[in-house]
N, C-alpha and C positions, 0 to 999 in steps of 0.2 A: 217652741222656739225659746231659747235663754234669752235672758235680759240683754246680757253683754249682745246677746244677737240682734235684739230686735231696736237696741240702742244704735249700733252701729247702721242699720238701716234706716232708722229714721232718719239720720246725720246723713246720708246717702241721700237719702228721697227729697231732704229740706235743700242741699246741696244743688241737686237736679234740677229744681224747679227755679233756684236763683239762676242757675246757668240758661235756664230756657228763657224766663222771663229779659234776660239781661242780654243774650242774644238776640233773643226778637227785634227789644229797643234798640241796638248797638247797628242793627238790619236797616232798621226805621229810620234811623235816625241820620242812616250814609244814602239813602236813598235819594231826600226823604221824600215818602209818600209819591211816588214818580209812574210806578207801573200802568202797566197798560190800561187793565177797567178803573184804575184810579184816574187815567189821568182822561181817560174818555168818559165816565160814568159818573161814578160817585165824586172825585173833587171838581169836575166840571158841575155839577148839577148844584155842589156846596157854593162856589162860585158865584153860581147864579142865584141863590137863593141868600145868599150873603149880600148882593148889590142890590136885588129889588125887593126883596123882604116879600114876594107874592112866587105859590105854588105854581105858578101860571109860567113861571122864569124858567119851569122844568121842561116845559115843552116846547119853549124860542129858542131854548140851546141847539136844538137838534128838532126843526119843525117835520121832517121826514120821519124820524125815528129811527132814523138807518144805521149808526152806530152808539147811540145814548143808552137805548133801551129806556124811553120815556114812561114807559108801561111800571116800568121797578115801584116799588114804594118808597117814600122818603123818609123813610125814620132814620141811616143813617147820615146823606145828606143833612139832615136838620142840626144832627149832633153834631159835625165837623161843622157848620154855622156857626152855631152857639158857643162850641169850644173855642173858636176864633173872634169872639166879639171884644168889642175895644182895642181891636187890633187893627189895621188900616193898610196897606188892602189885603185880602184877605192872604193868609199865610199857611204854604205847607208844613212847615217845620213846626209852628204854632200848636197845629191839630197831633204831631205825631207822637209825642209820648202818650196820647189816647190808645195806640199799639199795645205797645207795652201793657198799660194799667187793663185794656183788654186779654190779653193772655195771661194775666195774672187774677182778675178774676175768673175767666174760666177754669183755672186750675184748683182756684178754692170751692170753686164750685163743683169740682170731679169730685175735691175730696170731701165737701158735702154731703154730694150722692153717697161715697161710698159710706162716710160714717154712720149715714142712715141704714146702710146697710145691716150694721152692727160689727163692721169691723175695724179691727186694733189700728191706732195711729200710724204707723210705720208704715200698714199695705194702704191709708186711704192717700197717704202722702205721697207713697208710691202713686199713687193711681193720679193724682195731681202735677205730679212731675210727667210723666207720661204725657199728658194733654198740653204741658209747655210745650213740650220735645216734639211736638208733631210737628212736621218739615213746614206747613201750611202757614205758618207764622215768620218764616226768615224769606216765605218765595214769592206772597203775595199780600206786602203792607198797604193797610189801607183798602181792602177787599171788603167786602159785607159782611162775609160770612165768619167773620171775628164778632162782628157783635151777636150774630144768628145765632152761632154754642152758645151763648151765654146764655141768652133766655132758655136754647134746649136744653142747658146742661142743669138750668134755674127748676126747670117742669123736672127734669130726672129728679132733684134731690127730694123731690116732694111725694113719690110714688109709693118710698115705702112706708110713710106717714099717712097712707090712704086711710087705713083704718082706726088708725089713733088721732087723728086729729079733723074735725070734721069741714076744718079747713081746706085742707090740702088739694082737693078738686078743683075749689075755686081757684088756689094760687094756680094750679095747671093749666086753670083755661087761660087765666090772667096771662101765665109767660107768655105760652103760646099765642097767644092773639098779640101779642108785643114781635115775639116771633114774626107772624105774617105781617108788621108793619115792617118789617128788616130788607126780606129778599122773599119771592114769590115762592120758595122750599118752602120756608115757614109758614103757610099753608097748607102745603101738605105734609108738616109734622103735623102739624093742630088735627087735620084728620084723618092721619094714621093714628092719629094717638086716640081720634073718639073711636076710629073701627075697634082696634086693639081692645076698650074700655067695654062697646057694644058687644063682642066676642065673648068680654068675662061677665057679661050680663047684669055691666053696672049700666044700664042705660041713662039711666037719670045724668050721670057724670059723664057720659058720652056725648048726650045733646048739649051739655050746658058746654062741654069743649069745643063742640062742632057751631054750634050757633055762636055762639062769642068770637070766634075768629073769621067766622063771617060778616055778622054782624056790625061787628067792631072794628074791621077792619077790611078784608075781602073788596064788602060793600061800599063802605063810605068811601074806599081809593077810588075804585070803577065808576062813583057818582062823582068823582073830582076830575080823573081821564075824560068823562061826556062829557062833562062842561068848559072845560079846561083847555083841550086837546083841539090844535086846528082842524085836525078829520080823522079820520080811523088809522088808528097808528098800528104797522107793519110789528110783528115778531117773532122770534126765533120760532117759534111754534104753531102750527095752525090745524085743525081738524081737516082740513078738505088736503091740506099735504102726511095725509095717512098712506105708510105704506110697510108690507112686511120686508121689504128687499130692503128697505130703509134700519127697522129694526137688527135686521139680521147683520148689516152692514157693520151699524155700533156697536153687537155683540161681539165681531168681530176684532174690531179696534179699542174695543173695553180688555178684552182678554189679553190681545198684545201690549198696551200701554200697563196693565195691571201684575202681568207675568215676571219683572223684576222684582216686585213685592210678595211674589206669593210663600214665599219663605217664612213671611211673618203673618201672613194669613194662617198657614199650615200649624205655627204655631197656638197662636190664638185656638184653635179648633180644637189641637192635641189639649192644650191646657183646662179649657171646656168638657172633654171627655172624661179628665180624668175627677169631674168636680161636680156628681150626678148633686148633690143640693143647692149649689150654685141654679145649676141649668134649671131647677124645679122652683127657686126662688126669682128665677131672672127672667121665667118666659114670659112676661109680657113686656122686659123691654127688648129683648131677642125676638119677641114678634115685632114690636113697633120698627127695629130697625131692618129684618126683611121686609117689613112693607114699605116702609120710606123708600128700601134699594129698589124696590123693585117696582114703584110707582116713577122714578128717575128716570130708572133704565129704559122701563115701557116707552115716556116723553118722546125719547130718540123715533119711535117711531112715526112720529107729528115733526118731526124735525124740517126746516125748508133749508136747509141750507145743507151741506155735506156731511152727511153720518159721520165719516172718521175724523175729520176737521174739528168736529162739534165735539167727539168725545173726547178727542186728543188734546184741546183746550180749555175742558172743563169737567174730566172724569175726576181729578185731585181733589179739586175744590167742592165735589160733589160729595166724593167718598168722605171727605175730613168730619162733618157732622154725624155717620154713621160712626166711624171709626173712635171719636170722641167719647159720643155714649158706650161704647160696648167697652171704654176704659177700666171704669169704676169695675164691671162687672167682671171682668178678667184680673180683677185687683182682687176681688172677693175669692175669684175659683181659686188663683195662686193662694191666699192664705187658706183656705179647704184641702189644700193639697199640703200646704206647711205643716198648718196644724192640725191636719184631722178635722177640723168644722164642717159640724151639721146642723140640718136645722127639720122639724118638724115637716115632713110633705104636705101637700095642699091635698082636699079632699079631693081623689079619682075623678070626679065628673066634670071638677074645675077647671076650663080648657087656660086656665094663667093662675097668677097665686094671687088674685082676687077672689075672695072665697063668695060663692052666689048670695049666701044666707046671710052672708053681714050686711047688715042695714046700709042704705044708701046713704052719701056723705049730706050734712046738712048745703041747702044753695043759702 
């Protein structure tokens, strides 16, 4: 790529991502903070936790659990708290430029990931702009799953630091366990990302991912719900509501709700193919996000309440964090397909580009 070329894109990419960022706010800010799980869920729950200053406020909002979803973790509530202190009575508008500065670190953090990648500023900016530009920031302000990318997008840029810095493990487990105080996904990032790590036969960094978001989080919520919780609280999900017709239902309503986009799916794929060192550097985050999808999709089959209702109002929001991470990564193919870039393949036997034989990261 010429200068003159790769100048002009960057001034493109830096362009893009003030338009997304400044959109989102502009979203936010006419709303503000009004939507449905904001104004049942997360700003109810800030509400409460803003007036009695006790986690216990989370469960008198909604002593049933029938539309709160009591079960959630509170890390975002806490911050829409905090963000509104000194302020009297609590205020929407208060918390919402938190939107905004949300979709604008997520984007610095795409092009984190990507730089660690090792590529040229132009595509990791691109790849930053991309993660403003996702619809999921002008449709649903004040949802969870804004702060949620940011920690996964926080663990993405530390993956390919695995071997150079004997850090990077730790920071992984650290996001993600920040992750599962977010929204209940964020769990099972944390262990898709230790299966993924287990698979490359880093187990060492597998447990320390998988215990830490347990431990640290999992745990201590479910010891706060017993104590906390006036009785066993109802949710979207349950073991004994197993059933295949159920499954089969939301494959059903995943495919029709998803089929306007497949356009850009088809793309993504074609661009992958033509980017065999991409795809040999990127399997283990291309595995982690078929396992996230397909740990999601499986859920629907615990589902209690209407498979196509359920996917029909929460497929978007589910897909966004897959779709986020495989940003960077389709940032990298495109510049492989620009400029020719390769990179060294991993040894044969190594089912991801974690190589077996390098030494496990220090805990």
């Amino acid at each position: 790529m010429s200068r003159t070329a790769s100048r002009l894109l960057l001034a493109a990419a830096a362009l893009l991502i003030g338009l997304g960022v400044l959109t989102a706010a502009l979203v936010a800010m006419r709303e503000p903070f009004a939507l449905t799980d904001y104004t049942a869920i997360w700003g109810l729950k800030a509400r409460a936790l803003y007036r009695s200053g006790s986690l216990a406020a989370l469960f008198r909002v909604d002593p049933e659990g029938t539309f709160s979803h009591p079960e959630y973790p509170p890390l975002w509530p806490l911050l829409l708290t905090v963000a509104t202190r000194g302020r009297l009575p609590y205020d929407d508008l208060v918390v919402t430029p938190l939107w905004p500065a949300l979709a604008l670190s997520a984007s610095l953090l795409a092009m984190r990931a990507a730089r660690s990648m090792r590529l040229a500023a132009p595509f990791a900016l691109l790849a930053g702009a991309a993660v403003s530009l996702l619809p999921y920031w002008r449709r649903y302000p004040g949802y969870a799953e804004g702060l949620l990318v940011v920690f996964v997008l926080a663990a993405l840029a530390e993956v390919r630091r695995f071997d150079e810095e004997p850090g990077a493990g730790v920071r992984i487990a650290v996001f993600l366990t920040l992750a599962a105080w977010a929204k209940p996904e964020g769990l099972v990032a944390a262990l898709a990302a230790a299966a993924v790590l287990a698979f490359a036969r880093r187990r060492r960094a597998a447990l320390l991912v998988a215990l830490s978001a347990v431990l640290f989080a999992a745990a201590p919520w479910a010891l706060v719900i017993s104590r906390l919780a006036p009785g066993k609280l109802p949710t979207a999900f349950a073991l004994s509501s197993f059933s295949a017709a159920s499954l089969a239902g939301a494959l059903g309503a995943l495919v029709s709700e998803a089929a306007p986009h497949a356009g850009w799916a088809a793309a993504g794929a074609l661009l992958l193919a033509f980017a065999p060192a991409t795809r040999r550097a990127c399997r283990p985050v291309l595995a982690w996000c078929g396992l996230y999808a397909a740990a999601l999709v499986g859920s629907f089959a615990f589902t209690r309440l209407s498979p196509a209702w359920h996917v029909r109002w929460s497929w978007d929001r589910l897909a966004f964090i897959p779709v986020a991470v495989l940003l960077p990564v389709l940032a990298e193919a495109l510049a492989e397909c620009v400029q020719g870039k390769s990179e060294p393949a991993p040894a044969p036997e190594s089912p991801a580009a974690f190589p077996p034989e390098a030494p496990a990261p220090a805990l």
